[in-house]
SEDREN-524701 format. One record per residue (C-alpha): x, y, z; chain. Coordinates in pm, whole numbers, plus 32768, in hexadecimal, padded with zeros to 4 digits. Example, Ala and Ser with C-alpha at 12.3 -4.5 7.8 and 13.67 -1.06 7.14 Angstrom:
<rs>
R     px     py     pz   c
R   84CE   7E3E   830C   A
R   8557   7F96   82CA   A
</rs>
This chain:
<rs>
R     px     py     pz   c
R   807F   9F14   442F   A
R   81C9   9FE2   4471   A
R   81BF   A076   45DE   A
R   81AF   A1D1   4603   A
R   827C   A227   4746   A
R   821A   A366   4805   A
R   8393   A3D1   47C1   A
R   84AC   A3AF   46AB   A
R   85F4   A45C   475B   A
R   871F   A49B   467A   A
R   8875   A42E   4717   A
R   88C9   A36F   4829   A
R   89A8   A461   48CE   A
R   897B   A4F5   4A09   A
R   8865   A5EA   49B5   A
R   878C   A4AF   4907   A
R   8805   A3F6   4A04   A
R   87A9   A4BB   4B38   A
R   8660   A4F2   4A96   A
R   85F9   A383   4A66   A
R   864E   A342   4BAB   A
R   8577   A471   4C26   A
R   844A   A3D1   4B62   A
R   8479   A2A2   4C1E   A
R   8493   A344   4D5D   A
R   8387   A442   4D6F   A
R   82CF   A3BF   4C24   A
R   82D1   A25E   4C17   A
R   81AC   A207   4B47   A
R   822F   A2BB   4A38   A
R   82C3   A22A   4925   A
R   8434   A274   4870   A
R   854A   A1EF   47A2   A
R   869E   A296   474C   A
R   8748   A28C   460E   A
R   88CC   A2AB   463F   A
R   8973   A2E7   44F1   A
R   8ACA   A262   4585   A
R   8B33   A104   45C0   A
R   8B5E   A15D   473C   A
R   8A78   A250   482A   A
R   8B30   A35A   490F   A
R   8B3B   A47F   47FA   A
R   8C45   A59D   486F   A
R   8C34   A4F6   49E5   A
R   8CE7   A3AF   4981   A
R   8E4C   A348   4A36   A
R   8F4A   A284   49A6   A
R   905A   A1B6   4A89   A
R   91A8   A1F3   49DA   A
R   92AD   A147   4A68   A
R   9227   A15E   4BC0   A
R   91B6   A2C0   4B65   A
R   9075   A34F   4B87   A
R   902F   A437   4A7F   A
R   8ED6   A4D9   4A3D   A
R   8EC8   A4D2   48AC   A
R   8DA9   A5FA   4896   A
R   8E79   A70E   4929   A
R   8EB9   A74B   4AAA   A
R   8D57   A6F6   4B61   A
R   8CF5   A733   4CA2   A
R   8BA8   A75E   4DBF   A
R   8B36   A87E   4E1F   A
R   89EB   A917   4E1D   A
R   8927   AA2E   4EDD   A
R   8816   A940   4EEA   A
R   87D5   A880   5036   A
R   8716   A790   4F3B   A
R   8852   A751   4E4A   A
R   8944   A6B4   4F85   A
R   87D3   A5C8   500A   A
R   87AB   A558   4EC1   A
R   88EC   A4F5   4E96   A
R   8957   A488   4FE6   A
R   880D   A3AB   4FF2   A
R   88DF   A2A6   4EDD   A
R   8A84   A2EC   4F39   A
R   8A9E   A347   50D8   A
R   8B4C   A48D   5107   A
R   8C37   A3E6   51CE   A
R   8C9F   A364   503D   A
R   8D25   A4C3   5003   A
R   8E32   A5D5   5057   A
R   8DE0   A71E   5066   A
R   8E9B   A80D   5024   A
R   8EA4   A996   5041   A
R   8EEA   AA4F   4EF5   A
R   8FEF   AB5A   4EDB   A
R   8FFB   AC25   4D97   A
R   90BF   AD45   4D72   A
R   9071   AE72   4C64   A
R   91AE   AF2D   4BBB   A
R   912A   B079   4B65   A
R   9205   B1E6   4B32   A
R   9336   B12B   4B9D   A
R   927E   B0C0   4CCC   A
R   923F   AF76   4D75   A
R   90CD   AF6B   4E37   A
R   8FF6   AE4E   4EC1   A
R   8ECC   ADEE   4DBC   A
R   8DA0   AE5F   4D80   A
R   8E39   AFDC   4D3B   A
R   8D13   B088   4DB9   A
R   8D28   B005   4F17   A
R   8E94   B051   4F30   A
R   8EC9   B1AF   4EA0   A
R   8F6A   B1FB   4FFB   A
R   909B   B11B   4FBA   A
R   9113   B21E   4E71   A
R   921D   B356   4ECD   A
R   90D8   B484   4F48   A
R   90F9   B539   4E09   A
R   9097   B3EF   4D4A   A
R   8F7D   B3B8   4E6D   A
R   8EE6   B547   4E16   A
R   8EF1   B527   4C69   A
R   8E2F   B3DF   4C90   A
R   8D53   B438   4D8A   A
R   8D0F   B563   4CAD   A
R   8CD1   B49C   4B90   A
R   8BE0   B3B7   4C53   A
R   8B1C   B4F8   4CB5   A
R   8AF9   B575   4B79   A
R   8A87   B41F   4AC7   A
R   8931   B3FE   4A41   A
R   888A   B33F   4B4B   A
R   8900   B468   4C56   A
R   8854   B582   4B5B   A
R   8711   B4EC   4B1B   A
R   877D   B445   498F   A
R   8697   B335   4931   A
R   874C   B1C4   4949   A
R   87F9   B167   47FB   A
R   87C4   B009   476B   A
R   8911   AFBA   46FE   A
R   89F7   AF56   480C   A
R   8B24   B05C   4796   A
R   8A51   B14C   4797   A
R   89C2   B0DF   490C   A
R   8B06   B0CB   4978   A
R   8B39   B21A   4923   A
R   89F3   B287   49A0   A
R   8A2B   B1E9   4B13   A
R   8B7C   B1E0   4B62   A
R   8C02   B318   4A97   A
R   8CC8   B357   4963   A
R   8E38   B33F   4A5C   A
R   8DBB   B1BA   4A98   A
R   8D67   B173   4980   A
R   8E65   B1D9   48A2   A
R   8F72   B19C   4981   A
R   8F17   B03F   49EA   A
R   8DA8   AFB3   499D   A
R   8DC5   AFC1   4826   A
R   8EE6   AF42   47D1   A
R   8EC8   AE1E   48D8   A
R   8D78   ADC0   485A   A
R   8DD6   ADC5   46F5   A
R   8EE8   ACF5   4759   A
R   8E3C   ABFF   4805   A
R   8CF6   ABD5   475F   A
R   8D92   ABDC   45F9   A
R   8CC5   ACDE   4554   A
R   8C86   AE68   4588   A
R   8B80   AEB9   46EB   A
R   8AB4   AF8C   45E0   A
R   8A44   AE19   4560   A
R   89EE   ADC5   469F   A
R   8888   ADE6   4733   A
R   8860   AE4F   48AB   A
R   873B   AD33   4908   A
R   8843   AC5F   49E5   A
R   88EA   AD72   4AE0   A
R   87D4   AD37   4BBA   A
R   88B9   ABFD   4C2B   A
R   89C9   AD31   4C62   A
R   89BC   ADE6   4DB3   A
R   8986   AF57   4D6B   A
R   8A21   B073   4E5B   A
R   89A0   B1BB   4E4C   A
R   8A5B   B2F2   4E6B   A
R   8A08   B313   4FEC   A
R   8A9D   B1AE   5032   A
R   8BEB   B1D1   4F42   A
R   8C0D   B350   4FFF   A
R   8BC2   B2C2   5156   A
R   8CF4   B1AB   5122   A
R   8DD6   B2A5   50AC   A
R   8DA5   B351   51EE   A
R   8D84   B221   52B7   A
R   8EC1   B18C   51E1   A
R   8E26   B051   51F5   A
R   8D3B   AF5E   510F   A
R   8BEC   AF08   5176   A
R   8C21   AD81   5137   A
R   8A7F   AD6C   5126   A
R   8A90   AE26   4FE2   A
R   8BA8   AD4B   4F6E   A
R   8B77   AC4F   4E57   A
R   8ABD   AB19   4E72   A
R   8C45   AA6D   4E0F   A
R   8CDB   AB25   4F33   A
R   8D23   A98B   4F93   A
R   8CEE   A866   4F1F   A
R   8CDA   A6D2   4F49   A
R   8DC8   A5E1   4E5F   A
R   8D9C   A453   4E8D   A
R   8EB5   A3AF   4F43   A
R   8EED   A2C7   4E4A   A
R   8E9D   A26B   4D07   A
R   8E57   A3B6   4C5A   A
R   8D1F   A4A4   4C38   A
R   8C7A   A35E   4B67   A
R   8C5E   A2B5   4CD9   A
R   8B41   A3E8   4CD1   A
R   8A95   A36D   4B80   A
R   8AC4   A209   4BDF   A
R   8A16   A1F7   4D04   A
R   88DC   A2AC   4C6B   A
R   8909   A1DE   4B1F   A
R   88D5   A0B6   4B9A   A
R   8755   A0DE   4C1D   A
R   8708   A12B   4A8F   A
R   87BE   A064   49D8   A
R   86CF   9F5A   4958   A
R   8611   A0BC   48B0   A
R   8763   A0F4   47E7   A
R   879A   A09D   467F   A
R   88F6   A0D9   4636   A
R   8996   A126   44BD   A
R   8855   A19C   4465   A
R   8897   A317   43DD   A
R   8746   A3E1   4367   A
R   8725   A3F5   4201   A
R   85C2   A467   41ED   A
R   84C0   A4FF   42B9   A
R   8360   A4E0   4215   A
R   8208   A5C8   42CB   A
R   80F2   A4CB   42B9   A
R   7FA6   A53B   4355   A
R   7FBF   A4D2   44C0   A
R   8134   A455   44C2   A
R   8272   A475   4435   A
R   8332   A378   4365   A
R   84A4   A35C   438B   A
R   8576   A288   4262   A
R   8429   A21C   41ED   A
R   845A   A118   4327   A
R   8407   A1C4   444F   A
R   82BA   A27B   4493   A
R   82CF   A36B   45F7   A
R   81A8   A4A5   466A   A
R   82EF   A589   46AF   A
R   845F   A59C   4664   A
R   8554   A601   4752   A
R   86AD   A66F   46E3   A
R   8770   A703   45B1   A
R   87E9   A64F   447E   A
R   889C   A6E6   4342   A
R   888C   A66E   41DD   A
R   89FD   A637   4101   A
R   89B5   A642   3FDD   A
R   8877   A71E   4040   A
R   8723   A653   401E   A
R   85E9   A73B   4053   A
R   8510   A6AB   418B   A
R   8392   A6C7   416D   A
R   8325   A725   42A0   A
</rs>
């Protein structure tokens, strides 16, 4: 009889990843296997060594997290001593004006006519007259920061960076954002300071010393990887009565992860 594990997680990246290794930490008589459709695990977070040269394949990566949780989980398999930390500096270019980042907590640094039309702006945005909160981010951009932010800088940077237009976007993850109100954005315009406990969670951040932000994934990989079946993409996922079936192979109580379909095949779930 096939075993049905108490888990079936998609992708041995760092999300799967991090989850098995939760499961074995804080759930260890449950059951789970990973599917990894690649050849090699890592996902986005794997490093190369070119010529010497570290390079992080998935993009630029690095730690940082407003959760005390995050940093133990993490520093329990690499020591912290393994890292660098740095402190970010990002700089906004906005009405021919340079400014520290995030623009809300440094309104001060713009010419005082600049400071008074956003501040006006801000005043007059939804959340300050009582609007209900849109569910679109453009339109909660608009809503909370004013139509001067928004149009002038949050817009256009998030349609830049995100790919597609904020109206596509739902508002369910800004609870990860830190959200002044138009007391605290006033207060450090009079103040001409930022309030660095309001700043984001990235305000700094840890980078291994060596090897690349896969020294991260490694060191949590290698508790789980026994579990992990690689070249193994999902083809099929089949509802049974009490479990799931995965390729016709597998059989798990719940699925964890995402998986797309090319050419599309319909999943009965």
């Amino acid at each position: 009889m096939t075993k049905i594990f108490d888990y079936l997680i998609i992708g041995a990246g760092i999300s799967g990843t991090s989850f098995a290794r939760y499961l074995q930490l804080k759930k260890p008589e449950k059951t789970f296997i990973i599917l990894e459709s690649e050849g090699e695990p890592g996902g986005l977070c794997r490093t190369k060594n070119i010529s010497g040269n570290y390079l992080d394949i998935g993009g630029g990566h690095f730690l940082c997290s407003k959760y005390l949780e995050v940093y133990n989980f993490i520093f329990q398999h690499i020591p912290e001593s393994s890292f660098n930390y740095f402190s970010r500096v990002s700089k906004i270019r906005i009405e021919n004006e340079v400014i520290d980042y995030p623009i809300e907590s440094n309104i001060f640094q713009l010419p005082i006519n600049l400071q008074i039309d956003y501040l006006i702006s801000i005043i007059q945005s939804g959340e300050n007259t009582s609007e209900a909160e849109p569910t679109n981010y453009e339109e909660y951009i608009i809503w909370k920061l004013g139509k001067r932010i928004a149009e002038k800088y949050m817009i256009p940077y998030n349609t830049k960076i995100w790919g597609i237009s904020p109206q596509e976007m739902d508002v369910d993850w800004l609870y990860k954002i830190p959200r002044l109100d138009v007391r605290e954005i006033i207060l450090s315009c009079l103040q001409k300071r930022a309030d660095p406990s309001k700043m984001p969670s990235h305000v700094g951040f840890y980078y291994p010393k060596t090897g690349g932000f896969q020294e991260i994934f490694n060191a949590i990989y290698r508790f789980i990887e026994p579990h992990v079946i690689l070249s193994s993409p999902v083809t099929s996922i089949k509802k049974e009565i009490n479990y799931f079936s995965v390729n016709n192979e597998y059989k798990a109580k719940k699925i964890m992860g995402k998986v797309s379909f090319y050419p599309p095949n319909p999943i009965r779930i």
